[in-house]
C-alpha positions in Angstrom: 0.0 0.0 0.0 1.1 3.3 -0.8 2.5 5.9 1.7 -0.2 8.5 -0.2 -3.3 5.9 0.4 -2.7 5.6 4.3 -2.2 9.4 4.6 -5.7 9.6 2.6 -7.3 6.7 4.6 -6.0 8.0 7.9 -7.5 11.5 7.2 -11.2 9.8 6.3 -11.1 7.8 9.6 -10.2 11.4 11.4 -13.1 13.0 9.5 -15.4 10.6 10.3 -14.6 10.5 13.8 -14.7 14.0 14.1 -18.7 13.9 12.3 -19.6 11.4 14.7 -18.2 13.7 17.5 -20.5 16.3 16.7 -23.0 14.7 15.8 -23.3 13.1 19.2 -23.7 16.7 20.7 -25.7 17.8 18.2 -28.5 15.3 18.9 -29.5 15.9 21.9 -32.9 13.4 23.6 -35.8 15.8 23.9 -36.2 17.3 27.6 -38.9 15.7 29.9 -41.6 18.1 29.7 -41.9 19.8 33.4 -45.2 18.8 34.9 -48.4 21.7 34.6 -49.0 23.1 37.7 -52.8 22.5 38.8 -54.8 25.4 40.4 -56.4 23.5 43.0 -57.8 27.1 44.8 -61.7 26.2 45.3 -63.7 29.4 44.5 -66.7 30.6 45.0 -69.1 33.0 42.3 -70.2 35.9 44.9 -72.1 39.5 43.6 -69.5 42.3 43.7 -70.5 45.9 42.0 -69.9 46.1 38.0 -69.3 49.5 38.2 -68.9 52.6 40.8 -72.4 52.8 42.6 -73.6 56.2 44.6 -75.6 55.9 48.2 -79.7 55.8 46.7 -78.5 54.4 43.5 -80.3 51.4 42.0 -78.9 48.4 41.6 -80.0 47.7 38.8 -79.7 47.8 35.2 -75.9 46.4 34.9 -74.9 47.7 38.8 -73.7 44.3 39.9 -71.9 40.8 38.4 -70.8 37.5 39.7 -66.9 37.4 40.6 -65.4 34.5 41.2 -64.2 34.5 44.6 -61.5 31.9 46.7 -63.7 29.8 49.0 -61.5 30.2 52.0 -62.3 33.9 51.9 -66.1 34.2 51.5 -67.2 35.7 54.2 -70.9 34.7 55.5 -72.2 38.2 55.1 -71.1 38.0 50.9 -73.6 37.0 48.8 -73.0 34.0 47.3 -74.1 32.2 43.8 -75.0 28.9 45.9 -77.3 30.8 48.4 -78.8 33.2 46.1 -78.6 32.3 42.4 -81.6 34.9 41.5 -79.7 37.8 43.3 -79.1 40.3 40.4 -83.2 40.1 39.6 -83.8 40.0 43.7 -81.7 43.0 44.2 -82.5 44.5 40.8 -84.7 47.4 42.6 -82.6 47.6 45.9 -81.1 50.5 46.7 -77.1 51.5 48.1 -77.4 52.4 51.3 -73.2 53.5 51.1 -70.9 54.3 47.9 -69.6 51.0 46.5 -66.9 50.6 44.1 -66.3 48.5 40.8 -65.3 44.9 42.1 -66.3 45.7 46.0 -68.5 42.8 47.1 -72.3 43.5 48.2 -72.9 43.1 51.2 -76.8 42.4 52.7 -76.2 45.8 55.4 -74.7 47.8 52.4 -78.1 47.9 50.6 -81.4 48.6 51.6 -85.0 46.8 49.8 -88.4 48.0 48.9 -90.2 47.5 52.5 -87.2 47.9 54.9 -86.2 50.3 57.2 -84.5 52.7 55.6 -85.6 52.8 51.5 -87.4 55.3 51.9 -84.5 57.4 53.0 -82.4 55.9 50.5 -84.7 56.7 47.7 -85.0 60.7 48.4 -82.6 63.2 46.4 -80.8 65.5 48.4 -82.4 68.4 50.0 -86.2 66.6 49.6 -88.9 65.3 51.9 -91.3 62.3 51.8 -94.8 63.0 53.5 -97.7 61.2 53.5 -101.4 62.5 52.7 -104.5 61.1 53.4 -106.3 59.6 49.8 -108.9 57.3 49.2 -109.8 55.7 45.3 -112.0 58.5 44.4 -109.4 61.3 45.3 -106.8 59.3 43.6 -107.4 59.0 39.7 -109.7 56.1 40.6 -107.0 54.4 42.7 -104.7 54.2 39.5 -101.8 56.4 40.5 -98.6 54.1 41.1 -95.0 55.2 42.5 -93.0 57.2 40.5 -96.4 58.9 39.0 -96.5 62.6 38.9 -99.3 63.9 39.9 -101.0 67.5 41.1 -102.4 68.0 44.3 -105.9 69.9 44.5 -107.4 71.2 47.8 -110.8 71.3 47.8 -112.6 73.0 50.9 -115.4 74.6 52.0 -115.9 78.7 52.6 -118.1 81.0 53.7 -118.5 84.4 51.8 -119.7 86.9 53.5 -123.6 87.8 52.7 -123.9 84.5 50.9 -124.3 80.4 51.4 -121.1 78.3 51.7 -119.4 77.7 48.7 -117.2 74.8 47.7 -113.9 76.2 46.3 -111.2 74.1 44.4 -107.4 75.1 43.6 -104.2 73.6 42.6 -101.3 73.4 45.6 -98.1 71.7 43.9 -98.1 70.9 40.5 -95.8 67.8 39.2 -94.8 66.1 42.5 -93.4 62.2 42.6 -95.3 59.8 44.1 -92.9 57.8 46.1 -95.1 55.1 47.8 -98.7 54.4 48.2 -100.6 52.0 49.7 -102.0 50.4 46.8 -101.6 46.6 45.6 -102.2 45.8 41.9 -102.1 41.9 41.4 -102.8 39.6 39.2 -105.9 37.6 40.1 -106.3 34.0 39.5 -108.4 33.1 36.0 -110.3 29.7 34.7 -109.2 28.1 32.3 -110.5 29.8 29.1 -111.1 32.9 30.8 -108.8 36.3 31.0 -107.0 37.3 33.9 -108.5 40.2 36.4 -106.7 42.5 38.3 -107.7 43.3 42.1 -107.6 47.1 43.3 -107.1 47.6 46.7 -108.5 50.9 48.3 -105.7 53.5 49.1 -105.6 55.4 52.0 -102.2 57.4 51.9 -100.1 58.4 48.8 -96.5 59.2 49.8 -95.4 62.6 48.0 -91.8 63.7 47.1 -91.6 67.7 48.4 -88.6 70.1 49.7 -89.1 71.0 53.4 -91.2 74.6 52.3 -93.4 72.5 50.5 -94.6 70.0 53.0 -95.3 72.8 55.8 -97.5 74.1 53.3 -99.1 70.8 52.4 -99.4 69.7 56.5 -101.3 72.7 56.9 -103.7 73.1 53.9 -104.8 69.0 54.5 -106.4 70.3 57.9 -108.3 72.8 55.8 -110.4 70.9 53.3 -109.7 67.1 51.0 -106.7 67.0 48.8 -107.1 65.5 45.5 -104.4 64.1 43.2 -104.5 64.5 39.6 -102.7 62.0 37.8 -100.4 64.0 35.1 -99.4 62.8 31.7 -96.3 61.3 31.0 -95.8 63.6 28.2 -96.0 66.1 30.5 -92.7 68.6 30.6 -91.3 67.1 27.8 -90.2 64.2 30.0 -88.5 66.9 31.9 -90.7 66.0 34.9 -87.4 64.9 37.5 -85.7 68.4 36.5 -88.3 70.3 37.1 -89.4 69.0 40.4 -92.3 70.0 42.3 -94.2 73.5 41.8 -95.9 75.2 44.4 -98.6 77.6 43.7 -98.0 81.2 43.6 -100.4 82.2 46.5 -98.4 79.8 48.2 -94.8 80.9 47.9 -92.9 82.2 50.7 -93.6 86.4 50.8 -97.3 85.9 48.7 -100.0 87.0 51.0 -102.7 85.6 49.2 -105.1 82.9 51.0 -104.1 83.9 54.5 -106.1 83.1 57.7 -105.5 87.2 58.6 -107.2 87.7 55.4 -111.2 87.8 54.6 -112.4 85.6 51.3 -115.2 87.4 48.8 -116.9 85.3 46.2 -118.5 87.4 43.8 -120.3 86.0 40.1 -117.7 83.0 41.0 -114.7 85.0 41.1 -112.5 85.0 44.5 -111.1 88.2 45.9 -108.8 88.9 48.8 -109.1 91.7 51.5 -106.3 92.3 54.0 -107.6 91.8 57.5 -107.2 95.1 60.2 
């Protein structure tokens, strides 16, 4: 054998050496794939506020959201999925009885419902009164007039002119006031088969009125002086302005006016009413 051919077969068996030396670092077995870590945190689904929520606000109309909650840290007062799977319909017409903030959990003493202590409160603007007024069906549009109606109220009283008979007089108070409660129950009677449903009306006796504090001394005292009527207003009233415009007392009414005074003496004359400054 040549000197040439071993140089030439000793340089392939160095080359193939060398290939299979990187070769063998080059492939490498495939890592064991690390095990997933399992979250094995129980939760529980409990009603938190969807967005920022003012005291009186409703809590309804997208206020509040389930929120998935760790089980060790549901506290009994929370309200829970398990306990109350109806809650966003149940508390759909509650009320905040505090501010609550997005993803703060509701709590049962943070709101207050239709019929508890407290709603009413909850439900009046700033700087307005509720007071209540005695009603029956006949003064009351027929027993029709619901919460959140607006309504006028009439006073309707007995005077005596002087020279003539007593006369039955009848003027408007406060135009476009809120009804806030009233002790009315529409429901849905029980039908036959075959046969439409009926609804039952149940006689009111007091109609709960939304008025600033001026307004309610002057309704307190004209309710001992005759029967107030309310007059159920049209929704198309205002322009559907009615909550910005609030309550409207009459002008002989208003703080400074004179008019309709005990100190003053009543004069009925072809229907017209005057006004005569006592001595």
């Amino acid at each position: 054998m040549g000197k040439s051919r071993i140089v030439i077969l000793a340089g392939a068996g160095i080359c193939a050496l060398l290939a299979a030396y990187l070769a063998n670092g080059m492939i490498k077995p495939a890592p064991t794939p690390e095990a997933q870590i399992i979250n094995t945190v129980k939760t529980e689904d409990v009603l938190v506020a969807a967005r920022d929520i003012g005291t009186g606000e409703m809590l309804g109309a997208g206020a509040v959201a389930w929120k998935s909650w760790p089980l060790d840290n549901v506290q009994p007062n929370m309200i829970t999925k398990t306990a109350k799977p109806d809650a966003e319909q149940a508390y759909a017409q509650a009320r905040a009885a505090v501010p609550m903030y997005e993803g703060e959990t509701i709590l049962e003493k943070k709101v207050v419902t239709p019929g508890n202590a407290g709603f009413m409160s909850a439900i009046l603007p700033k700087g307005m009164e509720a007071i209540s007024v005695k009603i029956s069906a006949s003064t009351a549009a027929g027993g029709f007039i619901l919460p959140n109606d607006r309504v006028d109220v009439i006073l309707t009283k007995h005077v005596q002119a002087p020279g003539a008979s007593q006369l039955v007089t009848s003027e408007t108070v406060i135009s476009n006031v809120r009804v806030l409660a009233i002790n009315q129950m529409l429901k849905q009677a029980a039908a036959k088969e075959g046969e439409p449903a009926t609804v039952a009306l149940k006689e009111a006796e007091t109609a709960t009125l939304e008025l600033t504090h001026a307004q309610a001394e002057v309704l307190a005292k004209v309710e001992s002086e005759g029967e107030l009527a309310l007059a159920l207003r049209s929704i198309a009233e205002n322009d559907g302005k009615d909550m910005e415009v609030g309550p409207q007392l009459a002008e002989k009414y208003k703080s400074g006016n004179k008019k309709g005074r005990s100190s003053e003496t009543l004069f009925v004359r072809y229907g017209i009413e005057t006004y005569s400054a006592g001595n």
